[in-house]
C-alpha positions as protocol buffer text, in pm:
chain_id: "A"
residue {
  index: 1
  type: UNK
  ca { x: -1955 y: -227 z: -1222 }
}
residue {
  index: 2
  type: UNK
  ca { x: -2017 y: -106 z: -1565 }
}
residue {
  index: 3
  type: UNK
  ca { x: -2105 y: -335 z: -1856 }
}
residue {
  index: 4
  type: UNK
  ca { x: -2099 y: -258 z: -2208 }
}
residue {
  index: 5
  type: UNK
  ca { x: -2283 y: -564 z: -2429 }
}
residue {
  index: 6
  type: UNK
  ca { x: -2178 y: -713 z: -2783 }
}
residue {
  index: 7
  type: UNK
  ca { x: -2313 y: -1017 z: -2878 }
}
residue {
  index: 8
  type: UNK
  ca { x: -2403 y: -1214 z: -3193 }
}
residue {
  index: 9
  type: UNK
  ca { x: -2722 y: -1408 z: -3093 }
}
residue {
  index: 10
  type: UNK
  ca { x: -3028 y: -1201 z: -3048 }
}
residue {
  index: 11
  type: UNK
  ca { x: -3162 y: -1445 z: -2770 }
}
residue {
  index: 12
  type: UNK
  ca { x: -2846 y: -1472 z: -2616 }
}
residue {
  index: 13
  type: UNK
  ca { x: -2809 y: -1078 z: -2618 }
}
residue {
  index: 14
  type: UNK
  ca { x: -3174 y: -1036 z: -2493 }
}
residue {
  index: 15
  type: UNK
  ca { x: -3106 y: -1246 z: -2232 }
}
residue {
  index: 16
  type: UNK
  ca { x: -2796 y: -1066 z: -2082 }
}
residue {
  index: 17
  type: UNK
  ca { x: -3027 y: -707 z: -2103 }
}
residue {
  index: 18
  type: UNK
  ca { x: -3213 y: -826 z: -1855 }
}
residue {
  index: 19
  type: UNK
  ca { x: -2966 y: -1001 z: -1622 }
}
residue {
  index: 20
  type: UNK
  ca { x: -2759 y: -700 z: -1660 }
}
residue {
  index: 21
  type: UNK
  ca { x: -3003 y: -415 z: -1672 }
}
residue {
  index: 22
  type: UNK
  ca { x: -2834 y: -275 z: -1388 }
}
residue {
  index: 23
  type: UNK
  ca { x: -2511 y: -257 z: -1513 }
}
residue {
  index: 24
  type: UNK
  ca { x: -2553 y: -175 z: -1872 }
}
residue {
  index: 25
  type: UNK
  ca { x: -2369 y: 97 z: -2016 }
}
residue {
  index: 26
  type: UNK
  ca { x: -2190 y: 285 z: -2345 }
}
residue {
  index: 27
  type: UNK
  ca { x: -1876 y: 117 z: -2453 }
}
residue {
  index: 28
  type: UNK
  ca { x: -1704 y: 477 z: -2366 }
}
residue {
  index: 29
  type: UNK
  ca { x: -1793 y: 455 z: -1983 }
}
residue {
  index: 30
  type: UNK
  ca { x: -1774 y: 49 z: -1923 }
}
residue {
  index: 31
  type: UNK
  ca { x: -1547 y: -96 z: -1680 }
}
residue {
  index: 32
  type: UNK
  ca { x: -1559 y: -357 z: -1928 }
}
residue {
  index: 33
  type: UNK
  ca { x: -1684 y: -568 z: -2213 }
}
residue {
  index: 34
  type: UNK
  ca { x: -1929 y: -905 z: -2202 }
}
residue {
  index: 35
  type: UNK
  ca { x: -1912 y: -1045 z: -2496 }
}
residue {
  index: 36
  type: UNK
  ca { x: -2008 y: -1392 z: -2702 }
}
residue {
  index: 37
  type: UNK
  ca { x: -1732 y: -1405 z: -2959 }
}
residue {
  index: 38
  type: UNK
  ca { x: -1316 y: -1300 z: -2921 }
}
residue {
  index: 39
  type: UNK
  ca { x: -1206 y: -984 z: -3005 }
}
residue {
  index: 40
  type: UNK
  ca { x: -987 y: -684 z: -2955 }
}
residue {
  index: 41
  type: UNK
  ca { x: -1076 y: -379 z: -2733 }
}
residue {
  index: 42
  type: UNK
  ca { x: -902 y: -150 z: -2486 }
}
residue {
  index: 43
  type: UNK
  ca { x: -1098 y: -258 z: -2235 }
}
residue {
  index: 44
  type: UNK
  ca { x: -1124 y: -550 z: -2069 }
}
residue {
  index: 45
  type: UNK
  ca { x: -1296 y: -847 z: -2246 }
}
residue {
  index: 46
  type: UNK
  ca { x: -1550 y: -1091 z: -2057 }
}
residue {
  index: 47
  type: UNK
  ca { x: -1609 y: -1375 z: -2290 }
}
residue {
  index: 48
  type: UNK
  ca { x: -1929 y: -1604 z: -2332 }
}
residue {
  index: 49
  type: UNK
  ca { x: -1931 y: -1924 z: -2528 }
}
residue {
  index: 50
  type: UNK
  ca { x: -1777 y: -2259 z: -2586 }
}
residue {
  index: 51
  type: UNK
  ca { x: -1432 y: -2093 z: -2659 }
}
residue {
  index: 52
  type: UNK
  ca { x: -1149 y: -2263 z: -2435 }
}
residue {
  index: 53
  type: UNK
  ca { x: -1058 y: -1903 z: -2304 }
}
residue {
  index: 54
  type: UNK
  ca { x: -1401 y: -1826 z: -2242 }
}
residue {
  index: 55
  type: UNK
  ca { x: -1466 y: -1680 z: -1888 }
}
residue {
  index: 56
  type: UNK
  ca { x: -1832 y: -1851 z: -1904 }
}
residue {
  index: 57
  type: UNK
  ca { x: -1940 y: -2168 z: -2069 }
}
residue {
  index: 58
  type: UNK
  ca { x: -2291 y: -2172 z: -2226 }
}
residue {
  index: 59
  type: UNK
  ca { x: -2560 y: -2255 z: -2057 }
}
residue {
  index: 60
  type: UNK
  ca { x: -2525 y: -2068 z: -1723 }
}
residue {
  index: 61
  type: UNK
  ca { x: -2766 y: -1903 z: -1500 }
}
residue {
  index: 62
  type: UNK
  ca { x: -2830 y: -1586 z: -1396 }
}
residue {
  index: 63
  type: UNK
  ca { x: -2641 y: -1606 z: -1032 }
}
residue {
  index: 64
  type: UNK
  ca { x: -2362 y: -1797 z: -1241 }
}
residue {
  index: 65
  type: UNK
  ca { x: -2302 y: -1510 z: -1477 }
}
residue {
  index: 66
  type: UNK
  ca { x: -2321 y: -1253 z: -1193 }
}
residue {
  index: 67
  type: UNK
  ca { x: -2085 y: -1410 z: -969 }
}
residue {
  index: 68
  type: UNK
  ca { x: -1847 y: -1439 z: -1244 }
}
residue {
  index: 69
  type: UNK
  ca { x: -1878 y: -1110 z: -1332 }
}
residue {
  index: 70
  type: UNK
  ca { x: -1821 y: -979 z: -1010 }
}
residue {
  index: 71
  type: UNK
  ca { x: -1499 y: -1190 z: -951 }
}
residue {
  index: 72
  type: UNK
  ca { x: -1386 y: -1084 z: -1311 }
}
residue {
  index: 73
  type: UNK
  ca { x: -1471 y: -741 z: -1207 }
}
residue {
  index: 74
  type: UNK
  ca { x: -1263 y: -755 z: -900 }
}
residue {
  index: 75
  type: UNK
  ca { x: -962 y: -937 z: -1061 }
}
residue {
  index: 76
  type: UNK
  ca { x: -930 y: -579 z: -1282 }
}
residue {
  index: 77
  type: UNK
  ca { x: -947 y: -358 z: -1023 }
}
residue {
  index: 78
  type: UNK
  ca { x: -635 y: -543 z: -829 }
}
residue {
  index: 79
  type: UNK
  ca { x: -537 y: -610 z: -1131 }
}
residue {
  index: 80
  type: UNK
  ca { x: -496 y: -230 z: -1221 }
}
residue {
  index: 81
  type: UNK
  ca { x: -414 y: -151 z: -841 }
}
residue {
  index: 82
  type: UNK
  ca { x: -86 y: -362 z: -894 }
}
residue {
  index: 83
  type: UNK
  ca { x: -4 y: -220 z: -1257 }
}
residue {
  index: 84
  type: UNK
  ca { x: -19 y: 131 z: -1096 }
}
residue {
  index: 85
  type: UNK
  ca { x: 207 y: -15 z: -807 }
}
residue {
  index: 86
  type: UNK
  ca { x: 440 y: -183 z: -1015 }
}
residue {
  index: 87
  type: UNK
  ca { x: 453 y: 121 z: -1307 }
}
residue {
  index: 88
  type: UNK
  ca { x: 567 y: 326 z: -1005 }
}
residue {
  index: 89
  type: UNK
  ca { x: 832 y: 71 z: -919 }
}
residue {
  index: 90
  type: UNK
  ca { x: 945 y: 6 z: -1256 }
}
residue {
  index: 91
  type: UNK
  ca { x: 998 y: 389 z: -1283 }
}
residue {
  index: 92
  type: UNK
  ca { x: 1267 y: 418 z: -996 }
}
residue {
  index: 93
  type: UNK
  ca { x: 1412 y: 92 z: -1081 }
}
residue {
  index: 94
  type: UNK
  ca { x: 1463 y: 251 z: -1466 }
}
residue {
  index: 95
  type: UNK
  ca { x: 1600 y: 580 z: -1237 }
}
residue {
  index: 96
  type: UNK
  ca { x: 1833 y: 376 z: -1043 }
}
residue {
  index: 97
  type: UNK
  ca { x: 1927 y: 203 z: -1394 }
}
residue {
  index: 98
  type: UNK
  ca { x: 1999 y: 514 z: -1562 }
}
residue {
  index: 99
  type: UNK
  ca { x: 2222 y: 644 z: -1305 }
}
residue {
  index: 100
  type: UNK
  ca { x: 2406 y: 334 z: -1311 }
}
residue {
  index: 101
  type: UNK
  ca { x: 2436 y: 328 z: -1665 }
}
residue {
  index: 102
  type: UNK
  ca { x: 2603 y: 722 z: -1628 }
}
residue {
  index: 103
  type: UNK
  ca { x: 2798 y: 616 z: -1390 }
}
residue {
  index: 104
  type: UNK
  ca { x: 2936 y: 298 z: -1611 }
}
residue {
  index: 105
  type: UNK
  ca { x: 2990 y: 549 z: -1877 }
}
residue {
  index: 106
  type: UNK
  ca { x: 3174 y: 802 z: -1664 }
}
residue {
  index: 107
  type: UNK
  ca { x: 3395 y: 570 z: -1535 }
}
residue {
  index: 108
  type: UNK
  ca { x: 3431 y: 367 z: -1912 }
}
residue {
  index: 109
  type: UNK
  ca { x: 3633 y: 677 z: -2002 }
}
residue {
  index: 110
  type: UNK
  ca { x: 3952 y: 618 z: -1917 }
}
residue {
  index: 111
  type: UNK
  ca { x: 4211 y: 857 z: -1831 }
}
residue {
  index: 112
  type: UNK
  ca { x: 4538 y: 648 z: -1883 }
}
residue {
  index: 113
  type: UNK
  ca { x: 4754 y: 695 z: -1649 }
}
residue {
  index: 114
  type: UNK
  ca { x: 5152 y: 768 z: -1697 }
}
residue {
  index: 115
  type: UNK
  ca { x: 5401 y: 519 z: -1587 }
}
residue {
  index: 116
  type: UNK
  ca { x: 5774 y: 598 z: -1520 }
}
residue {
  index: 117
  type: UNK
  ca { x: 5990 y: 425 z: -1764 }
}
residue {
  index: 118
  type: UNK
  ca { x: 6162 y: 132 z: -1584 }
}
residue {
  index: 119
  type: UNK
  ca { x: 6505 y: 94 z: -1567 }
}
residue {
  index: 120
  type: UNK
  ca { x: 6715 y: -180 z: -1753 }
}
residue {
  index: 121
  type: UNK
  ca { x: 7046 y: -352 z: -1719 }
}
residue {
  index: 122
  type: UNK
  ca { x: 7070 y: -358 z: -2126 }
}
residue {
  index: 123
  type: UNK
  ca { x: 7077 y: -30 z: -2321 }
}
residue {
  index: 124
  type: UNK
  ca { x: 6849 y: -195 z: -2662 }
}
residue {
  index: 125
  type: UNK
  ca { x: 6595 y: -279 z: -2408 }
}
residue {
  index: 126
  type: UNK
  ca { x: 6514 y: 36 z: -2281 }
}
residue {
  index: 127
  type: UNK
  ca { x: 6446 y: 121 z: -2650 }
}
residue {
  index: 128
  type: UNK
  ca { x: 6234 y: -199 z: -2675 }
}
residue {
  index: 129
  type: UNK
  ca { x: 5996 y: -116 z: -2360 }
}
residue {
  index: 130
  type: UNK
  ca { x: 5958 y: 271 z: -2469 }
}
residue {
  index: 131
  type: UNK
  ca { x: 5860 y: 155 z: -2814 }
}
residue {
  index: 132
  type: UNK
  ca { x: 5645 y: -91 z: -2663 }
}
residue {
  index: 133
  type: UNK
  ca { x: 5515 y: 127 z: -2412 }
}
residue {
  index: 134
  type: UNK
  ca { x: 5405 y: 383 z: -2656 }
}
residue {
  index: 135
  type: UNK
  ca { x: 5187 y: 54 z: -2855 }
}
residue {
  index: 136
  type: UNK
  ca { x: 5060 y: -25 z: -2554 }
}
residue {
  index: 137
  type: UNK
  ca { x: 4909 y: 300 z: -2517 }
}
residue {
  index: 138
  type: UNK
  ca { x: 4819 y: 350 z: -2803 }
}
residue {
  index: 139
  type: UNK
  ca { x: 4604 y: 41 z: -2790 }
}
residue {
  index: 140
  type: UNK
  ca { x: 4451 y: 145 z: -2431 }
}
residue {
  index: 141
  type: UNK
  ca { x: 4318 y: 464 z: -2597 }
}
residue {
  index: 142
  type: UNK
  ca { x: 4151 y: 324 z: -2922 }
}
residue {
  index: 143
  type: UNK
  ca { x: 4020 y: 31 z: -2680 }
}
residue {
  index: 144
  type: UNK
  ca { x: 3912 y: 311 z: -2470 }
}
residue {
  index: 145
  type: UNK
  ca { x: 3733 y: 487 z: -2780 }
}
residue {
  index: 146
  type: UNK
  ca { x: 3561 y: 157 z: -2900 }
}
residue {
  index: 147
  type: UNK
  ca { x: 3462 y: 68 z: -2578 }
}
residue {
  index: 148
  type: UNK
  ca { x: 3251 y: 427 z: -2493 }
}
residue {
  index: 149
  type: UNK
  ca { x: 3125 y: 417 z: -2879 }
}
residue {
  index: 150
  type: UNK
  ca { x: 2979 y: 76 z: -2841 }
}
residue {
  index: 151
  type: UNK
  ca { x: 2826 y: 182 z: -2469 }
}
residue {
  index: 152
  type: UNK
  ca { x: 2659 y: 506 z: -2578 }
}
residue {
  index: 153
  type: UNK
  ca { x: 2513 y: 304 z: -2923 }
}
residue {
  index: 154
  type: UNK
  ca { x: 2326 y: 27 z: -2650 }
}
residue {
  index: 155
  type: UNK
  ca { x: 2235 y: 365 z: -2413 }
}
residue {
  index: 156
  type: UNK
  ca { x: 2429 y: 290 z: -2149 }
}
């Protein structure tokens, strides 16, 4: 367990120098951060104080702040254990998704198939369906065009 220290009281921060003398380090090779007001970091953040997300409420004691240390230090390494576990999974679900998503847009092109005219007792119908026909065709391919434009603009 690697500590690096920030803190705004002098007391305060003399104090936790020598209850964590052992585990002091640079900011570059912590594990993470004790510190006695909020802030933003890349590394994890151990807070001291009378904040409501504080990890440790003033006044503690020494075994106090090292037991919670050692929990919070645990709680990141399973903590990172599980983020590499579920990066892993999230990367062959977003395989699985991807080939899905080809697949959708393989099968969203549509190769419309040609239908025998039908026969009709009347001789103007014949000349109705054809015409009709032909719309309706018409209509499958533009809805066929739309349909693969709007899929590859969402990346599926």
């Amino acid at each position: 367990m690697k500590i690096a220290l920030i803190s705004d009281s002098q007391l305060l921060n003399r104090s936790l120098e020598i209850y964590l003398k052992d585990y002091l380090t640079s900011y570059k090779l912590c594990d993470f951060i004790v510190t006695t007001k909020p802030m933003e970091a890349n590394k994890p953040i151990f807070l001291i104080g009378d904040y409501e997300e504080a990890h440790l409420k003033k006044p503690f004691t020494k075994e106090l702040l090292l037991q919670k240390l050692q929990a919070f230090y645990l709680a990141n390494l399973e903590g990172q254990t599980l983020n590499s576990t579920q990066t892993i999974q999230t990367q062959e679900e977003n395989k699985e998704q991807n080939k899905i998503r080809e697949t959708n847009l393989n099968s969203a092109t549509l190769d419309l198939p040609n239908f025998p005219p039908q026969t009709t007792q009347s001789s103007a119908k014949p000349l109705l369906n054809q015409d009709l026909e032909q719309e309706i065709d018409r209509l499958f391919a533009r809805f066929s065009c739309e349909l693969k434009e709007i899929l590859l603009k969402y990346g599926y």
